[in-house]
C-alpha positions in Angstrom: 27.7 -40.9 168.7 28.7 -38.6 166.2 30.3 -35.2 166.6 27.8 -33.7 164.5 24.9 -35.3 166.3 26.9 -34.2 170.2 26.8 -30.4 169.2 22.9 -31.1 168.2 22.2 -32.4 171.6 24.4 -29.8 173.2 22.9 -27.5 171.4 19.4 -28.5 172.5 20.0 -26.6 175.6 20.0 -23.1 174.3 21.4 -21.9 177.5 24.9 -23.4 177.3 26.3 -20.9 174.3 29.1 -20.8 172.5 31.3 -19.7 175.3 30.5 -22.7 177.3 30.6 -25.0 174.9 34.5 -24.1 174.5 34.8 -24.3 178.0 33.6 -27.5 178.0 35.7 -28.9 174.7 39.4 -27.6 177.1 37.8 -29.7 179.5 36.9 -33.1 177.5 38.1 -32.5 174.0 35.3 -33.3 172.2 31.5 -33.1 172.0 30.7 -36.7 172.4 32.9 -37.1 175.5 30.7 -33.9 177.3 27.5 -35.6 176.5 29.4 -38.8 178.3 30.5 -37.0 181.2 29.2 -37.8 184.5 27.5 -35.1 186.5 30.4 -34.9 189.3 32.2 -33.8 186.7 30.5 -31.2 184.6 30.1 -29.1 187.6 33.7 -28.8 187.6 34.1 -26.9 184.9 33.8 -23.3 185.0 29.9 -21.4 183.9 28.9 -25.2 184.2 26.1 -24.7 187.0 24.3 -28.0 189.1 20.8 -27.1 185.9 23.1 -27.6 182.9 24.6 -30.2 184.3 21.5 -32.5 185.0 20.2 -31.3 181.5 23.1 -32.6 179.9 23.5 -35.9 181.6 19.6 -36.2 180.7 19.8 -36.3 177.4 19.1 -39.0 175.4 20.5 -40.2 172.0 16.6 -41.2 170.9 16.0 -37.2 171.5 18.9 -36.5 169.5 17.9 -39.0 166.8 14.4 -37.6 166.6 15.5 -34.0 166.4 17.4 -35.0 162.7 14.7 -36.6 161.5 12.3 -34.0 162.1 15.1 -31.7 160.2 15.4 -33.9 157.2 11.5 -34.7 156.6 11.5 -30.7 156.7 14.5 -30.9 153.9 16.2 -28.7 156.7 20.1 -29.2 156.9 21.9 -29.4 160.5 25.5 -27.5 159.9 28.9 -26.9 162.3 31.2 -24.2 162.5 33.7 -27.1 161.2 31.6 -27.7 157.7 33.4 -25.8 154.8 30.1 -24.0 153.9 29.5 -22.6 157.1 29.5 -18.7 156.4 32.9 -17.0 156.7 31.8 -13.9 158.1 29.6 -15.7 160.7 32.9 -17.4 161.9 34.6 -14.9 163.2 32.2 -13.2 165.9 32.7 -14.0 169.8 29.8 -16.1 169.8 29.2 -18.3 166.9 26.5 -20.4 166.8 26.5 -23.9 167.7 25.2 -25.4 164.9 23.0 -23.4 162.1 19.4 -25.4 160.9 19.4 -24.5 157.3 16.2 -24.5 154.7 17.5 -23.9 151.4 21.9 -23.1 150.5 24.2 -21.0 151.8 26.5 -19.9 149.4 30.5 -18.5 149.1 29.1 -15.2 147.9 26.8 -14.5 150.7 30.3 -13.1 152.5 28.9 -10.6 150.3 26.1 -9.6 152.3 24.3 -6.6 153.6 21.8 -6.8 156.4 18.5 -4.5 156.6 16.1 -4.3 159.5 13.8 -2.2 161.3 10.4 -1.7 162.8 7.7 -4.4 162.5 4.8 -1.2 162.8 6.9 0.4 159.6 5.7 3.6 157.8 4.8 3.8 154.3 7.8 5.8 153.4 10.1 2.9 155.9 8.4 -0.1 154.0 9.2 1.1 150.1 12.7 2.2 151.2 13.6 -0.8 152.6 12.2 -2.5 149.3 14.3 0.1 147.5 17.7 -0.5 148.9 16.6 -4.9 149.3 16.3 -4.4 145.7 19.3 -2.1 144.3 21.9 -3.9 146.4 20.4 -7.2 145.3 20.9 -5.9 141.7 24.2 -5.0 142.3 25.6 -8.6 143.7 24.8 -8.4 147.3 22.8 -10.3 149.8 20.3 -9.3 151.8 20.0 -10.8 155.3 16.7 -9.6 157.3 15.0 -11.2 160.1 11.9 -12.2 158.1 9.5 -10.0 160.6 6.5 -8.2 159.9 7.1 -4.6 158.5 10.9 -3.5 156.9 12.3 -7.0 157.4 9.5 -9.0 155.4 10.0 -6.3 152.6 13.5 -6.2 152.8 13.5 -9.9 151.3 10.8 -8.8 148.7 13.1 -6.0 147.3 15.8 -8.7 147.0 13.2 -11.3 145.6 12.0 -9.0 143.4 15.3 -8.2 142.1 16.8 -11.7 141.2 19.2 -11.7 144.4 19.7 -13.7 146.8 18.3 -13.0 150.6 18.7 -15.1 153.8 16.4 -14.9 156.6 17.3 -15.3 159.7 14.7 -16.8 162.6 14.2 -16.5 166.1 12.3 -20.1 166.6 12.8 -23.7 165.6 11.7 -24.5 162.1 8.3 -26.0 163.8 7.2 -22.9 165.3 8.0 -20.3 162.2 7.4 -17.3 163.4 5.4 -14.8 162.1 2.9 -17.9 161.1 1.7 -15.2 158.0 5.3 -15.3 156.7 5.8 -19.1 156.0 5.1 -18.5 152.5 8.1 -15.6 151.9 9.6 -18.1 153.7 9.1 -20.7 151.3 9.9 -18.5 147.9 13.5 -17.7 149.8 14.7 -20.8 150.8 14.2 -21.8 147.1 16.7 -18.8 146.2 18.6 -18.3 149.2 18.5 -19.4 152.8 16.4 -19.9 156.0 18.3 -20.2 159.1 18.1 -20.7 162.7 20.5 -21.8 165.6 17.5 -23.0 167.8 16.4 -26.4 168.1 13.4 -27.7 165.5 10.6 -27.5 168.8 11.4 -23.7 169.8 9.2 -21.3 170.5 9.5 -17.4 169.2 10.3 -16.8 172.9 11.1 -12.9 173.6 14.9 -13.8 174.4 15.2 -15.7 170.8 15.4 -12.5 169.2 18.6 -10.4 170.6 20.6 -13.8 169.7 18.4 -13.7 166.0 19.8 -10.0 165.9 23.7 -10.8 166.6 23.7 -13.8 163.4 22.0 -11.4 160.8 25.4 -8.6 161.6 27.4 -11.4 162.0 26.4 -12.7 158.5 26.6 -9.0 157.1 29.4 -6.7 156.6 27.4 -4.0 157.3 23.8 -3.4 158.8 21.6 -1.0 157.4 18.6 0.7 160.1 15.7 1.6 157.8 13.0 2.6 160.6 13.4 2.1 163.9 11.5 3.7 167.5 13.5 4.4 170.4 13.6 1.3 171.8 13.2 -0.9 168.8 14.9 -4.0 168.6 16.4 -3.1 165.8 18.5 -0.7 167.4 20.0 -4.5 169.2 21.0 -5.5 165.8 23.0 -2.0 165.2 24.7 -2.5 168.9 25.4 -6.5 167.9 27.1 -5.0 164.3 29.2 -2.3 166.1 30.6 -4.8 168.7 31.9 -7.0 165.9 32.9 -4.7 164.0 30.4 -4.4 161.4 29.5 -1.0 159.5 26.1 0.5 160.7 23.8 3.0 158.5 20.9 4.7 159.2 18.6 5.8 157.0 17.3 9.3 158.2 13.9 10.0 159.3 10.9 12.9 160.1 12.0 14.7 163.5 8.3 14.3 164.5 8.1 10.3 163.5 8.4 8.2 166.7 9.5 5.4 164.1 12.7 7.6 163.4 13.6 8.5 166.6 15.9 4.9 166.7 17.5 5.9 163.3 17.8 9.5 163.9 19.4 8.8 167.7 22.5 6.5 165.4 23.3 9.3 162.9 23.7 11.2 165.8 26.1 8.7 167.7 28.1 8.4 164.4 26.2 5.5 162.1 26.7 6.2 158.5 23.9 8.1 156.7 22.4 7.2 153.7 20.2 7.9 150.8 21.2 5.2 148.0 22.6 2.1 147.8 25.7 2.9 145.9 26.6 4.3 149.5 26.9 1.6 151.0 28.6 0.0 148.1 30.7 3.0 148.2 31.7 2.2 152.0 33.0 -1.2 151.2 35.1 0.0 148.4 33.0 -2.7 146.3 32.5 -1.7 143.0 28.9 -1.2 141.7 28.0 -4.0 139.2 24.4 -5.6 138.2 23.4 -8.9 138.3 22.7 -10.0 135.0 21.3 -13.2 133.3 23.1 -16.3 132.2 22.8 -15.3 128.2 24.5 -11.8 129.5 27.4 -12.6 131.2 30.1 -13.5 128.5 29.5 -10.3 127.0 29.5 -8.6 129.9 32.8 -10.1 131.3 34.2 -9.0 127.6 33.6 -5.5 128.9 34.9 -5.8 132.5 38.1 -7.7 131.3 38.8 -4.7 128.6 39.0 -2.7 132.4 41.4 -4.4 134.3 44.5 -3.1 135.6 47.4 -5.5 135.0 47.3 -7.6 138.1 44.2 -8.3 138.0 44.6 -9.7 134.0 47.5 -11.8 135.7 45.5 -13.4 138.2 42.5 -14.0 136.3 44.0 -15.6 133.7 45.6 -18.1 136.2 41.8 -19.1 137.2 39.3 -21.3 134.6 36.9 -23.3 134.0 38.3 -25.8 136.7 38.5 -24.7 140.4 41.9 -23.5 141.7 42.7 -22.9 144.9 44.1 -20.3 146.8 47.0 -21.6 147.5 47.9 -22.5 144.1 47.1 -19.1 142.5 50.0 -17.8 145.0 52.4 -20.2 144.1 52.2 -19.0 140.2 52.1 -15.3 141.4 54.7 -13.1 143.2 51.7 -11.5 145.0 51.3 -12.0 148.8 48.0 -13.7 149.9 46.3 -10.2 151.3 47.1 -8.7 147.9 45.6 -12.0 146.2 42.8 -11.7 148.3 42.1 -7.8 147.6 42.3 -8.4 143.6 40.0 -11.5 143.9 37.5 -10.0 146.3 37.5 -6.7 143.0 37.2 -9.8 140.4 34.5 -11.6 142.3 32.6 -7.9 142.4 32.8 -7.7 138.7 31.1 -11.0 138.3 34.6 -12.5 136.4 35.2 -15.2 138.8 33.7 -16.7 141.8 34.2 -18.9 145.1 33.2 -21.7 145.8 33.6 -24.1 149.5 37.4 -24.6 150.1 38.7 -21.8 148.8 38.5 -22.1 145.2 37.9 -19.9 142.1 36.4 -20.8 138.8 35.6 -18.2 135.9 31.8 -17.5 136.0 31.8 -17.5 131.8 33.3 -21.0 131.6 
């Protein structure tokens, strides 16, 4: 068996988690030797309880095997935190997922990526906002990660839709169970552009516990969260706790005192989130500079004008990157820059649309 095709099975038991599963790995190294394991065993290691156990040593490799065939007749990819495209950002919270299903492409620039959420019974004024800001901070390079839901998620991926950019929806069910059933076609048009994505196996059901793990992947995709609507006890406000935790930015969008769906979004301006009114805030927070998307025809003369405003470093370094990719690495060798430095002057250069990244830490010019 695989590694790949262990963490699927693993995986297949939702209540093992990313903590476990590294408690388990000390244990027996690797994923195929856990599936291996006898019961005596298991329940020798640590959070490993007698349930687990028997569901582990029940599983069978025909279960596995019919679990990635049902993802590839869906065109649905089965990814590891160990595959170079997993999403950086995603990487580094305490509980990344297992493995990620994914309908459509993840890309290097969705580190990049803002997340936008809020109430499912949205207002008016909540719904055109959140298509608003979807759609300026599409226009401006960035992506927008919702939790396709009814209400200020679903139109949070229009805005970015509408815009050209790219949005990722995250799910709280398998890929057989979509969830709501009215959004399959949004669903559709995104993963054509962007991504779909779930961590849960391709037979789950949109079970009311899904959705606070849904919540902590679209901040952990994001560097920032953005709370467009949200009641008291909206869950929502579970995505804002989720970003603060790992140390993502949260805004709020302010709201009617008399509104129950503001009371959520009024309550985190209170406790300190960031309040906004445009998008070049939020922009603004990241030290990101504001640029547009633009068309293939536009960028060469576009990139004239950004190159005419570069400070000297950043000439020196993006002259050491073309048409072919370069890695990191060797762009530090041919500078006297440190790597945090490098990174800084890329991240500005990436911004302006002058270069980009792609898996393994490479750069290529985006006019070449």
């Amino acid at each position: 068996m695989t590694r790949l095709k262990a963490l699927i099975g693993l995986n297949m038991f939702c209540d093992i988690g990313s903590a476990r599963l590294k408690k388990l790995l000390e244990f027996f190294g690797y994923p195929e030797n856990i599936l291996k394991a006898p019961y005596e065993k298991l329940t020798q290691v640590f959070g490993i309880g007698e349930v687990i156990a028997r569901n582990i040593t029940s599983l069978k490799e025909e279960d596995i095997d019919k679990e990635c065939v049902q993802a590839q007749k869906g065109n649905i990819r089965i990814m590891t935190i160990d595959d170079g495209d997993y999403p950086e950002n995603l990487k580094h919270i305490p509980d990344p997922p297992i493995v990620l299903y994914v309908k459509g492409a993840l890309e290097a620039e969705d580190k990049f990526s803002v997340g936008i959420v809020g109430s499912r019974r949205a207002s008016f004024y909540g719904l055109s906002c959140a298509e608003k800001f979807a759609a300026d901070l599409a226009h401006c390079g960035m992506t927008i990660v919702s939790g396709l839901a009814r209400g200020i998620d679903s139109s949070s991926h229009k805005g970015a839709l509408k815009a050209g950019g790219r949005t990722i929806a995250v799910i709280g069910s398998g890929f057989n169970y979509l969830y709501p059933a009215e959004n399959k076609e949004l669903a559709d048009e995104i993963s054509r552009s962007g991504a779909v994505i779930s961590e849960f196996p391709m037979d789950a059901k949109p079970l009311p516990q899904n959705f606070p793990c849904r919540n902590r992947i679209i901040s952990g995709l994001s560097l920032g969260v953005l709370v467009v609507e949200a009641a008291r006890n909206s869950g929502a406000l579970i995505t804002a706790d989720c970003a603060l935790e790992q140390g993502r930015e949260v805004f709020a969008l302010p709201g009617k005192i008399d509104s129950q769906n503001s009371c959520g979004t009024n309550a985190l301006i209170k406790q300190g989130a960031k309040l906004v009114s445009c998008a070049d805030e939020i922009l603004e927070e990241f030290n990101l500079p504001v640029t547009k998307n633009v068309n293939k025809e536009e960028i060469k003369e576009t990139n004239s004008g950004n190159r005419a405003c570069l400070s000297d470093s950043e000439s020196l370094l993006y002259n050491l990157i073309s048409g072919e990719p370069v890695l990191l690495d060797e762009i530090a060798e041919k500078s006297s820059f440190g790597i945090s430095e490098i990174s800084a002057i890329l991240l500005k250069l990436q911004m302006r649309r002058l270069i980009r990244q792609i898996p393994g830490k490479q750069f290529v010019r985006t006019d070449a």
